[in-house]
C-alpha positions in Angstrom: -7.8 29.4 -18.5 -6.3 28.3 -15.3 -9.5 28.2 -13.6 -10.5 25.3 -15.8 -7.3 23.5 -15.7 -7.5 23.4 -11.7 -11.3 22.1 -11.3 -9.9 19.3 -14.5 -6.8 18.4 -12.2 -9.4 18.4 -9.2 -12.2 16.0 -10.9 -8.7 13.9 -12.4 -8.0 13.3 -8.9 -11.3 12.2 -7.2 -11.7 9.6 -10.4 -7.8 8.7 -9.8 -8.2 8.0 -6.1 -11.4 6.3 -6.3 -10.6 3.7 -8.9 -7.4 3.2 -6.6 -9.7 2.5 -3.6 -11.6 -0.1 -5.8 -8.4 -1.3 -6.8 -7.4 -2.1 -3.2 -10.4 -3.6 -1.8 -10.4 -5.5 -4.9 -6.9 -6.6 -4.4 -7.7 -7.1 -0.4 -10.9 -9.3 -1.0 -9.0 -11.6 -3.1 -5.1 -11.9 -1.2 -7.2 -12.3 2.4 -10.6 -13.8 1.8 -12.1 -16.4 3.3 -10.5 -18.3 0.3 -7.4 -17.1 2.1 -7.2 -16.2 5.8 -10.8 -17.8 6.7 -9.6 -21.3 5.7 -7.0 -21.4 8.1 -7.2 -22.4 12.0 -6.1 -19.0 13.0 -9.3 -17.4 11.2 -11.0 -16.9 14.5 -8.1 -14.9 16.0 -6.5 -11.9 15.4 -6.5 -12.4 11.5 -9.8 -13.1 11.0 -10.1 -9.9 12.9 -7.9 -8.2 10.8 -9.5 -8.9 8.0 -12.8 -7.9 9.4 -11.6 -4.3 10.0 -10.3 -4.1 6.9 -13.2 -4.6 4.8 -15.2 -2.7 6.8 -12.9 0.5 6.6 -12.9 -0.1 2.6 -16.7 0.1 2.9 -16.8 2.7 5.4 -14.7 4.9 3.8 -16.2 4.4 0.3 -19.5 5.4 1.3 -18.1 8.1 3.5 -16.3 10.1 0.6 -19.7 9.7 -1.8 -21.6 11.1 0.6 -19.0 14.1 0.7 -19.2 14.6 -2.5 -23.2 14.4 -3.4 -23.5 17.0 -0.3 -20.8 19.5 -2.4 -23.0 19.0 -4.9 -26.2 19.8 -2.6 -24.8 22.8 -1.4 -23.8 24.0 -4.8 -26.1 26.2 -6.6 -24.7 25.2 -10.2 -25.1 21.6 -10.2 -28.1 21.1 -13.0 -29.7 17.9 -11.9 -31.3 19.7 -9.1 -29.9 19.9 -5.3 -33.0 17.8 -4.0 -31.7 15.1 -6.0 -28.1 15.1 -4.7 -29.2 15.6 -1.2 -31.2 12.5 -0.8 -28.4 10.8 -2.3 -25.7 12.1 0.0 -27.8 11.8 3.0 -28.0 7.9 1.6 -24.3 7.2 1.8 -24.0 9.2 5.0 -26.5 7.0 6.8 -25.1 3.7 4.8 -21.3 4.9 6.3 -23.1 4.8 9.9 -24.3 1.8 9.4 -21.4 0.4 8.2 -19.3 1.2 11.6 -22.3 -0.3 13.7 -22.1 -3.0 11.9 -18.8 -3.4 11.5 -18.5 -2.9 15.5 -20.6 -5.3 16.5 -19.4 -8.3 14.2 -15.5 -7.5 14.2 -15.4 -6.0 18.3 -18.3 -7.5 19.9 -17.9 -10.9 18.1 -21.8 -11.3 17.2 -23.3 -12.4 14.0 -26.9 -11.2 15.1 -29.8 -11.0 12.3 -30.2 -7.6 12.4 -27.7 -5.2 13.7 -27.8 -1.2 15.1 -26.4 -0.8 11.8 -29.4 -2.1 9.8 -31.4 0.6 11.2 -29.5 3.1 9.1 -29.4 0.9 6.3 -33.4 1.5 6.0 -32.9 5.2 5.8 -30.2 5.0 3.0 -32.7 3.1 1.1 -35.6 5.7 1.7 -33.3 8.5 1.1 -31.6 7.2 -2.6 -35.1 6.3 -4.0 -36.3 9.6 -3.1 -33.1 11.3 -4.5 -33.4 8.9 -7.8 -36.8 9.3 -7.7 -36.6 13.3 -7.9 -34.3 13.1 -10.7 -36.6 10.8 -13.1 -39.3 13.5 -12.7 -37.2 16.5 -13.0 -36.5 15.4 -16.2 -39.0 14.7 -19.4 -38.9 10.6 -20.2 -39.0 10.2 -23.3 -38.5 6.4 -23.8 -39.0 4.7 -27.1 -40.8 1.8 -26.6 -37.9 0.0 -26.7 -36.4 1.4 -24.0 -39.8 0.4 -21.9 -39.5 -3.1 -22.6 -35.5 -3.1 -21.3 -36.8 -1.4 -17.9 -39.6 -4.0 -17.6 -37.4 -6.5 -18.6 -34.3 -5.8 -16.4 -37.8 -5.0 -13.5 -39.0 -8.2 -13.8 -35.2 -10.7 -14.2 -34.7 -8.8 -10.8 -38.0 -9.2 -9.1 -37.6 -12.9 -10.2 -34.3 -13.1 -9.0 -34.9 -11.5 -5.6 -37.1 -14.2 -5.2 -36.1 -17.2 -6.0 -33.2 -15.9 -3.7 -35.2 -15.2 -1.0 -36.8 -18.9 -1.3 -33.6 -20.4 -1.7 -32.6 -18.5 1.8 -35.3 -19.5 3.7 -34.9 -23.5 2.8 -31.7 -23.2 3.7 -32.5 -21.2 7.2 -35.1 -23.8 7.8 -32.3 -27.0 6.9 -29.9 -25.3 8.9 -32.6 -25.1 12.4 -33.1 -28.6 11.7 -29.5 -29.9 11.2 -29.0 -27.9 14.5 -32.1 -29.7 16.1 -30.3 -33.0 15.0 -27.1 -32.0 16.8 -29.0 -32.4 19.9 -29.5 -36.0 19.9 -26.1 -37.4 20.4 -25.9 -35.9 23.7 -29.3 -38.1 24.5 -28.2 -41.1 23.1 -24.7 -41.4 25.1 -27.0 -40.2 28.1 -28.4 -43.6 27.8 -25.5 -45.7 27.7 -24.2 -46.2 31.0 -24.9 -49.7 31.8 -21.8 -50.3 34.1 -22.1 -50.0 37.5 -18.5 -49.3 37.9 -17.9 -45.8 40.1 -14.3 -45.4 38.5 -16.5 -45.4 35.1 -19.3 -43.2 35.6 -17.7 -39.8 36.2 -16.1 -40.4 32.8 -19.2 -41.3 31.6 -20.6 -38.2 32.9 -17.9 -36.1 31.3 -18.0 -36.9 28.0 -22.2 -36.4 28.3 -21.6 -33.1 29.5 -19.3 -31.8 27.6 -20.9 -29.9 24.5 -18.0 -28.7 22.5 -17.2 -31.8 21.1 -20.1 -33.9 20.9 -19.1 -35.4 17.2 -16.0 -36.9 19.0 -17.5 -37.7 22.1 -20.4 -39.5 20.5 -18.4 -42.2 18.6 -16.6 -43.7 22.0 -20.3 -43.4 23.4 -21.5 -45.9 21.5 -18.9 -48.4 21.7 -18.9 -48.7 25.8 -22.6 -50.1 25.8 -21.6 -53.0 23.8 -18.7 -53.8 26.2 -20.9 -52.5 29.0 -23.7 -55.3 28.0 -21.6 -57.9 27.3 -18.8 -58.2 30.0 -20.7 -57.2 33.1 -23.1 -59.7 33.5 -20.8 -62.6 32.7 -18.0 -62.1 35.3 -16.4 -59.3 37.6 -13.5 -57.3 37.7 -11.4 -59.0 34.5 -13.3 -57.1 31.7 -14.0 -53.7 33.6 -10.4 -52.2 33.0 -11.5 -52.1 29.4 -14.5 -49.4 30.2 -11.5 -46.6 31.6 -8.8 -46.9 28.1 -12.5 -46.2 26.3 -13.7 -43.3 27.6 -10.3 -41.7 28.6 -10.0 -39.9 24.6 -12.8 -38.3 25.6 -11.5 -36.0 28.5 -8.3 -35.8 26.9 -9.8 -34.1 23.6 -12.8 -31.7 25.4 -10.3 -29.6 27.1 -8.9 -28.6 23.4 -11.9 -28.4 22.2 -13.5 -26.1 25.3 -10.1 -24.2 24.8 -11.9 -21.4 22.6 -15.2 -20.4 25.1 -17.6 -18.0 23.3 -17.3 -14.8 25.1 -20.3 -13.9 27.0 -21.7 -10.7 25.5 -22.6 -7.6 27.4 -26.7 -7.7 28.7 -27.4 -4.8 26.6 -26.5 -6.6 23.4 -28.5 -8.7 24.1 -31.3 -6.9 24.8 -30.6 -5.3 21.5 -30.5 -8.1 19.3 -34.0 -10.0 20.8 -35.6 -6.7 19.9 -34.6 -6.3 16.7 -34.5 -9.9 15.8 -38.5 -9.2 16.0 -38.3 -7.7 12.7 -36.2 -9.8 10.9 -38.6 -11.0 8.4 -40.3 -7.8 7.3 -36.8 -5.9 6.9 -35.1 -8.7 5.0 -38.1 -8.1 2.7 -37.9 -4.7 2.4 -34.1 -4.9 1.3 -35.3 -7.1 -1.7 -38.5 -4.8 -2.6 -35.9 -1.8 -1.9 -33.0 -3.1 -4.3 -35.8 -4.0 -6.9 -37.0 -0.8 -6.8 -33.4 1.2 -7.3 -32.8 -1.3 -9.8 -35.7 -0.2 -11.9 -34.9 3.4 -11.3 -31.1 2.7 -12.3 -32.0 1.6 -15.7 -34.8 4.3 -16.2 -31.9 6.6 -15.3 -30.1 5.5 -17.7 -31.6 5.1 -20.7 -33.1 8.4 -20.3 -29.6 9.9 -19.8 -28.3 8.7 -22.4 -26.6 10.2 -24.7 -26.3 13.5 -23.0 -23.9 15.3 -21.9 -24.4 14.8 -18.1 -24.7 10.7 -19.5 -21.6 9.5 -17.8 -22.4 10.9 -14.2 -25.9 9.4 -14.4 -24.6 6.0 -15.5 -21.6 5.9 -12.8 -25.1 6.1 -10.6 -26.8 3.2 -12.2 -23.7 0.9 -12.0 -23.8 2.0 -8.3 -27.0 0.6 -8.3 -26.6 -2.4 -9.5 -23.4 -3.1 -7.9 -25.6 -2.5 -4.4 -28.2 -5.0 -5.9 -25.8 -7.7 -6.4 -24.2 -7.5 -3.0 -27.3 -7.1 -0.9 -28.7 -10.3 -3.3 -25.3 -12.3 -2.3 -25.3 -11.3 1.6 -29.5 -12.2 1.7 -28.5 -15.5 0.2 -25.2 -16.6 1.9 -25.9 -14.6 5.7 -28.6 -18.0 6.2 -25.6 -20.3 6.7 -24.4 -20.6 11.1 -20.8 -20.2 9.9 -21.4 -17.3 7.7 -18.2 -15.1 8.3 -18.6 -11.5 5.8 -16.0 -10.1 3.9 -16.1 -13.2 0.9 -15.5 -11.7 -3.0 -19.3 -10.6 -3.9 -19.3 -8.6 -1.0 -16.7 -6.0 -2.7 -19.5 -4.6 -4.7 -20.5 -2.8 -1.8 -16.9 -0.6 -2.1 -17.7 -0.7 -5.5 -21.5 1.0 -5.2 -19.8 3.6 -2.8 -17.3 4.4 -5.1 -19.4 4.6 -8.3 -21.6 7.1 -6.4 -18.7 9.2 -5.5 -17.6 9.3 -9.3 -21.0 10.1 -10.1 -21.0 13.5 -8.0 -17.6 14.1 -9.0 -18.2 14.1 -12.6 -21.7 15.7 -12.4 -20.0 18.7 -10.1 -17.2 19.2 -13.0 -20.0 19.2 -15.8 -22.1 21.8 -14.1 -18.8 24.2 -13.4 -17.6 23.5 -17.2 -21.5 24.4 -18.5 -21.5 27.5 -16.4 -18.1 29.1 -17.4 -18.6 28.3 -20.8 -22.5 30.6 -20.3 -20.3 33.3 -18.8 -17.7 33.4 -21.8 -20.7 33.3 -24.5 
């Protein structure tokens, strides 16, 4: 009798701690999002930083303890949905944990918002390795679907299919928009270029400095285009009277650059470098696989579920859908919003990630506990 109590007080704790990790990331993502700490001027600094870390350790550690837990039940030789099944999945969350710190690294400590990350090489394997683990348990176990239950996995098959994308459409106008809006930010630069008409020395090295200075081109633009017409009009008339006007023009300029040019981008090391132009290669075909690869899991979710349901093992199986679809809706969100330059991570539909991690760990948890329970109560019969 004590034997039972212990492994209840043991499953009690795993769902306790888990639905307080939720709980905190929840509560994190809301007090110190970009709603929060990203709005203000410091959000480039330390906070930002901060806030970086933190998400990524909610994530990290979310994955991290599920993949702990679908390995116990790997290794176990009770656990009745079959130990293929639970291996793939643990192996899943292992890789998605590694990816996690790459990724995490090389946004919060290196500073780069690259395309594809170190990270996103593990994130491929943790898709491979849950379809084959959700996979294996579908056809260990006899569907028996109504024909009712069909038409809500074609159903919820084809709202996500459609979904991904219109999504991924949505992405690329908005990648393309964004390359030319950045393609139009080039052309202030070449129209002050043009504009010194004076031949005043004292006036062309500010001239000169507020062309060359790129950090502020929407402020340096505006006095730009006011010194031609002063330029034009007053030095072909007369001499020296109008030409202390040029120097109280373009003297904002230098003033504001410096503040500006105060926050360089860090050069980063050759090797990242390196790293992101070869991956950046395969941009396209792996953003396509995520979508194809969250369709997919979505579709094996819901078979999962319905053909669980009911059972005794139901509530482990459908802790594993929900997982599933919390992973859809946070890889859909990050394909959708990652498009825009100032994209910073960590905003509120990005905590379904911690939530996916820790609805996987409950499912283990609870499907462990079952298997124990079922066995004892063989052994007592």
């Amino acid at each position: 009798m004590d034997k039972p109590a212990s492994r209840g007080l043991s499953v009690q704790a795993i769902v306790l701690f888990e639905v307080l990790w939720a709980f905190a990331a929840l509560m994190f993502f809301l007090l110190f999002g970009p709603q929060g700490v990203n709005a203000t001027p410091t959000s480039d600094g330390f906070w930002y930083w901060l806030y970086g870390l933190g998400t990524g350790l909610f994530e990290i550690g979310a994955f991290a303890i599920a993949s702990l837990l679908c390995f116990r039940n790997a290794f176990s030789n009770q656990v009745v949905s079959g130990r293929k099944v639970w291996l793939g999945i643990g192996i899943g969350m292992l890789c998605y944990a590694i990816g996690g710190i790459l990724f995490t690294y090389w946004e919060t400590v290196l500073g780069r918002t690259a395309d594809i990350s170190p990270g996103d090489l593990f994130y491929l394997v943790t898709y491979i390795s849950l379809g084959y683990g959700m996979v294996t348990a579908v056809l260990d176990r006899r569907l028996n679907l109504d024909p009712g239950q069909w038409f809500i996995v074609v159903a919820i098959g084809a709202i996500g299919v459609a979904a991904g994308v219109l999504i991924s459409i949505k992405a690329d106008n908005a990648e393309k928009q964004a390359m030319a809006f950045r393609g139009w930010d080039l052309t202030p630069p070449a129209i002050a270029a043009t504009a010194p008409a004076s031949s005043d020395v004292s006036g062309q090295p500010l001239l000169a400095q507020a062309t060359t200075t790129k950090p502020s081109p929407a402020v340096s633009a505006k006095p730009q285009k006011a010194t031609p017409k002063t330029a034009v009009t007053s030095s072909p008339t007369s001499s020296p009277a109008p030409k202390p006007s040029s120097p109280p023009v373009a003297t904002p300029t230098p003033s504001v650059a410096p503040s500006e040019a105060a926050e360089p981008e860090v050069p980063a090391p050759a090797w990242v470098l390196t790293v992101e132009q070869f991956l950046g290669q395969f941009k396209k075909p792996i953003n396509s696989f995520y979508i194809i690869a969250d369709v997919f899991l979505l579709i094996i979710a819901t078979t999962l579920l319905l053909a669980f349901w009911g059972g005794r093992f139901s509530l482990s199986w459908r802790m594993i859908a929900f997982a599933a679809f919390s992973l859809y809706v946070a890889d859909m969100w990050f394909r959708y919003s990652s498009v825009d330059p100032n994209y910073k991570s960590g905003s509120l539909p990005e905590v379904f990630w911690v939530f996916s991690g820790v609805l996987f760990g409950l499912g283990a948890a609870l499907e462990y506990d079952l298997s124990r329970s079922r066995r004892g109560a063989r052994k007592r019969g």
